[in-house]
N, C-alpha and C positions, 0 to 999 in steps of 0.2 A: 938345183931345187927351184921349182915355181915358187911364183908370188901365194900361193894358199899354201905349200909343204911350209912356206916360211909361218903363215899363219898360225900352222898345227903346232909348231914349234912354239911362235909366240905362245900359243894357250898353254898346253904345256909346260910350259916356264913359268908363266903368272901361276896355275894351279902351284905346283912344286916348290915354288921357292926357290929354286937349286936349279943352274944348267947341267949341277955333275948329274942328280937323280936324270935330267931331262935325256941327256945325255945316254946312260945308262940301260936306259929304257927303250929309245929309238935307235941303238946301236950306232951313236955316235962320238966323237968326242968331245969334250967340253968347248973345247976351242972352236968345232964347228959350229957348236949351237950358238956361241956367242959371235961367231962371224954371221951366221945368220940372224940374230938380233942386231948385229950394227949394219946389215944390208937393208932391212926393214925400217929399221931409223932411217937410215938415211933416203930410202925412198919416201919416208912420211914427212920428213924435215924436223922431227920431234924424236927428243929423248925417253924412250917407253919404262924402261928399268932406273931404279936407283941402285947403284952394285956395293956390295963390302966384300969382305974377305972372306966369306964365308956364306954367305945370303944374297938374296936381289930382291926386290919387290917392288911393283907397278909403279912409276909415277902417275902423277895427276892424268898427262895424256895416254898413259899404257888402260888406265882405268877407266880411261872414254873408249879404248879402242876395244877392249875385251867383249861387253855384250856382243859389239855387233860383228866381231869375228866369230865367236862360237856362234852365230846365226848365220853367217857363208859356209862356217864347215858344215852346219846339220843340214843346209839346202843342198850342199853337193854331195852330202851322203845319201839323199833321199834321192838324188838325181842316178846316181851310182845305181844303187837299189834297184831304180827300175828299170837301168841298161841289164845291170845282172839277173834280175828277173826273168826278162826276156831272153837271155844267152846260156840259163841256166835256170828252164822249168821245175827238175827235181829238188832243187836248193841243194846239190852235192857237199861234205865237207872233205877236206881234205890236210895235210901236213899235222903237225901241233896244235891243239887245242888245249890251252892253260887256263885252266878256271882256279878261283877262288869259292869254296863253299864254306855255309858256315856248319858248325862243327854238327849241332844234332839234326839236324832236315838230311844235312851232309850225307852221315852214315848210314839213317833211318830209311831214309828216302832217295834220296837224288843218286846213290852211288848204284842202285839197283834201275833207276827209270835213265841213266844215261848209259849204262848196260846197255840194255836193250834199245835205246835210240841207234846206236854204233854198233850194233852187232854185225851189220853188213857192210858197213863202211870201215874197209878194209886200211884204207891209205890215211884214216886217222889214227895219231896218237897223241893219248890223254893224260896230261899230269895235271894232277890234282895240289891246292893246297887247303887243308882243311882246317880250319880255327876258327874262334868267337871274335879274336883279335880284329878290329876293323883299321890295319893300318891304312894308308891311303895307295892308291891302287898303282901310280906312279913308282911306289918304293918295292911294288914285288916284280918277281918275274912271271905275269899273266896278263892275260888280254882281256880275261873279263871274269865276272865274280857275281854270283849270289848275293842279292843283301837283304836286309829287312828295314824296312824306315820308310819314309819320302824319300824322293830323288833329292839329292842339295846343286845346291847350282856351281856344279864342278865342271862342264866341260863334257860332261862324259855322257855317253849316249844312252837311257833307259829303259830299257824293254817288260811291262807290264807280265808280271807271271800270277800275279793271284792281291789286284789290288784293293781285295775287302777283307781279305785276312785280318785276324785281331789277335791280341794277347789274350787270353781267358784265365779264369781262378780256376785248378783242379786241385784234386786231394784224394787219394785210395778210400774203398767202402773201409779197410781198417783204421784209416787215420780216424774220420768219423766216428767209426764204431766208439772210437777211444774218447775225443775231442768232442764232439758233434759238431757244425756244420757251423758258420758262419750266416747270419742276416746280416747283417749290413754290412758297408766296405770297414766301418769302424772298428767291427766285430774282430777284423784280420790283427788288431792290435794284442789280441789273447791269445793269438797262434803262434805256434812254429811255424815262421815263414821258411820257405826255400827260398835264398838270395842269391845273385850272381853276379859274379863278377867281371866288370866288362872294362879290359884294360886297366887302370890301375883306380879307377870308382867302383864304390860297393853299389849296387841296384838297389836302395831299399826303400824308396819313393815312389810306391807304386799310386800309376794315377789310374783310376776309375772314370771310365765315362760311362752316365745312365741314360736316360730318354729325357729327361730333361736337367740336366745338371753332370760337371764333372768334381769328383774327389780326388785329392792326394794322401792317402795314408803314409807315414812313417812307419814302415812294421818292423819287428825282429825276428831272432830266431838263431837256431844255435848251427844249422849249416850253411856253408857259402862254398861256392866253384869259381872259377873260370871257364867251367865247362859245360855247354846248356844240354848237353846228354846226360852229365852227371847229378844235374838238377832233376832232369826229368824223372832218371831212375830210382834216386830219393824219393819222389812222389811216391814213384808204380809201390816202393819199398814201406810207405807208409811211415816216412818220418816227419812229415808236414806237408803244407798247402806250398805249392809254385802256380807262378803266375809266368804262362808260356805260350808260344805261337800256338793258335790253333792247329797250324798244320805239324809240329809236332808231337799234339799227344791226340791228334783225330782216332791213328789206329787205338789206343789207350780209353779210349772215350766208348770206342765201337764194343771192344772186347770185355769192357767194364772195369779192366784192372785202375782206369780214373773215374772221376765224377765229375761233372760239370757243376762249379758252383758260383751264386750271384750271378744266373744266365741273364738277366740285366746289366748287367755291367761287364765292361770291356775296353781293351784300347786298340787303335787301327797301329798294324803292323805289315802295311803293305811289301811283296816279296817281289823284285824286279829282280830282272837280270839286264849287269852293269855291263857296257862295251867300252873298253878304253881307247878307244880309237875306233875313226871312222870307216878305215879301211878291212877293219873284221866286221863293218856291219854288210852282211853276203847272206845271200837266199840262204842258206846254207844254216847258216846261223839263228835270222828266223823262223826259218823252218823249226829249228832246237828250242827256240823260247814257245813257237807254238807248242807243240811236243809237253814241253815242262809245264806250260799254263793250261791244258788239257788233264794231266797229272794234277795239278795243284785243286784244281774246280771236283774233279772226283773226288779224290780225297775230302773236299769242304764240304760237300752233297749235306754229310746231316745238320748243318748250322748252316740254319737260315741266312744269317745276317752277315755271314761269309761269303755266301754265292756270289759267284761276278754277275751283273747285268750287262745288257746291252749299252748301257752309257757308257760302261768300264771299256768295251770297244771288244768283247766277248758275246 
């Protein structure tokens, strides 16, 4: 291994915690990863990990060396990028491609617009893992994954798929019929919220941002998922008000079986697509996140405040 594979490694380790997960994941054995850790020490003349039995984590100089490693690895991915570019105009994909989606864009959307991305791309094969669960991306077996949020400063490479997306309030014309409608975020406090559940916290802190000012309600409500499809379908079903990506209930919105409610108020829920490593970032691949962020912007057409701009780099 080169002095940067040793880098990829060190990041790696510091994300994880763990040389077994590091291990695991790079199809190594523990033992190598931590021979590669005492190679790297010893070329720095500094101790990088404090080790137990079971854990490691960054010393003082492991935590000076991290920013500016994950800033050699992204320069030599973008350096990559444009050899591969160049050696490969159509961005081809090819062997296994292991994604992480999340469970309702998952089913709704993405299993249908990566259909047809691969329909001719014969030497690909596609395993899927589909959940709400956001474990950390080190502990599965995938290269890259669907998220929703900001990027966090993990390491890991993020490809911009639709970053004005929002959460929005919906609710069936029968929930209404029944209830009526909500004026203010306050209002959500006399509803049957739709809640979900994300790992082992309930969601029920829904925060509001308006044009000038943000809310946090505390809501209730007598349903809760781990499932944000099952949430959604609650809505369409008319058994209260959910608070959901816009790109999962767009089609819902169009067809009328949702409503757009408190169209002032919103939370940003931007949708990247996550690369675990540097070496899966290939024409091939971009190509794929253009593909899905072309998807993503269609879909968001009738919310204004959705649309990607030109800043967004769309």
């Amino acid at each position: 291994m080169n002095r940067l594979d040793d880098l990829q490694v060190f990041v790696a380790a510091a994300e994880a915690g763990s040389f077994t997960d590091v291990a695991r994941h790079l199809h190594l054995t523990p033992a190598a990863v931590s021979a590669v850790v005492k190679r790297l020490e010893q070329a720095l003349g500094t101790r990088l990990f404090e080790r137990s039995t079971r854990h490691v984590r960054l010393s003082e100089a492991g935590e000076r060396l991290l920013a500016p490693a994950r800033q050699a690895l992204q320069a030599l991915a973008q350096c990559e990028g444009a050899l591969q570019d160049a050696n490969d105009p159509a961005g081809r994909l090819a062997g296994p491609l292991r994604m992480a989606l999340p469970s309702d864009l998952g089913r709704h959307q993405l299993l249908g617009w990566l259909a047809e991305f691969l329909a001719d791309d014969e030497a690909v094969s596609l395993e899927l893992r589909v959940s709400d669960r956001l474990s950390h991306l080190l502990e599965q077996p995938v290269d890259l994954a669907v998220r929703y949020g900001e990027p966090d400063d993990s390491g890991f490479i993020a490809l911009p798929l639709a970053p004005r997306n929002a959460r929005v309030l919906v609710a069936s014309p029968a929930y209404l019929a029944r209830h009526g409608a909500p004026q203010t975020p306050a209002e959500l406090r006399r509803h049957n919220c739709l809640r979900f559940v994300l790992g082992e916290a309930l969601y029920s802190r829904w925060r509001l941002e308006g044009a000038a000012a943000a809310q946090t309600v505390e809501v209730r409500g007598r349903h809760q998922a781990d499932d944000g499809a099952v949430v959604r379908q609650w809505a369409v079903q008319g058994l209260g008000i959910a608070y959901k990506s816009a790109l999962d209930v767009a089609d819902d919105l169009a067809a009328g079986r949702l409503v757009r409610l408190l169209p002032g108020w919103s939370e940003p829920a931007p949708l990247n697509l996550v690369v675990v490593s540097r070496q899966q970032l290939t024409p091939g691949l971009r190509r794929l996140a253009a593909f899905l962020a072309r998807r993503c912007q269609a879909l968001l057409a009738p919310l204004p405040e959705c649309r990607q701009t030109p800043e967004d780099g769309g």
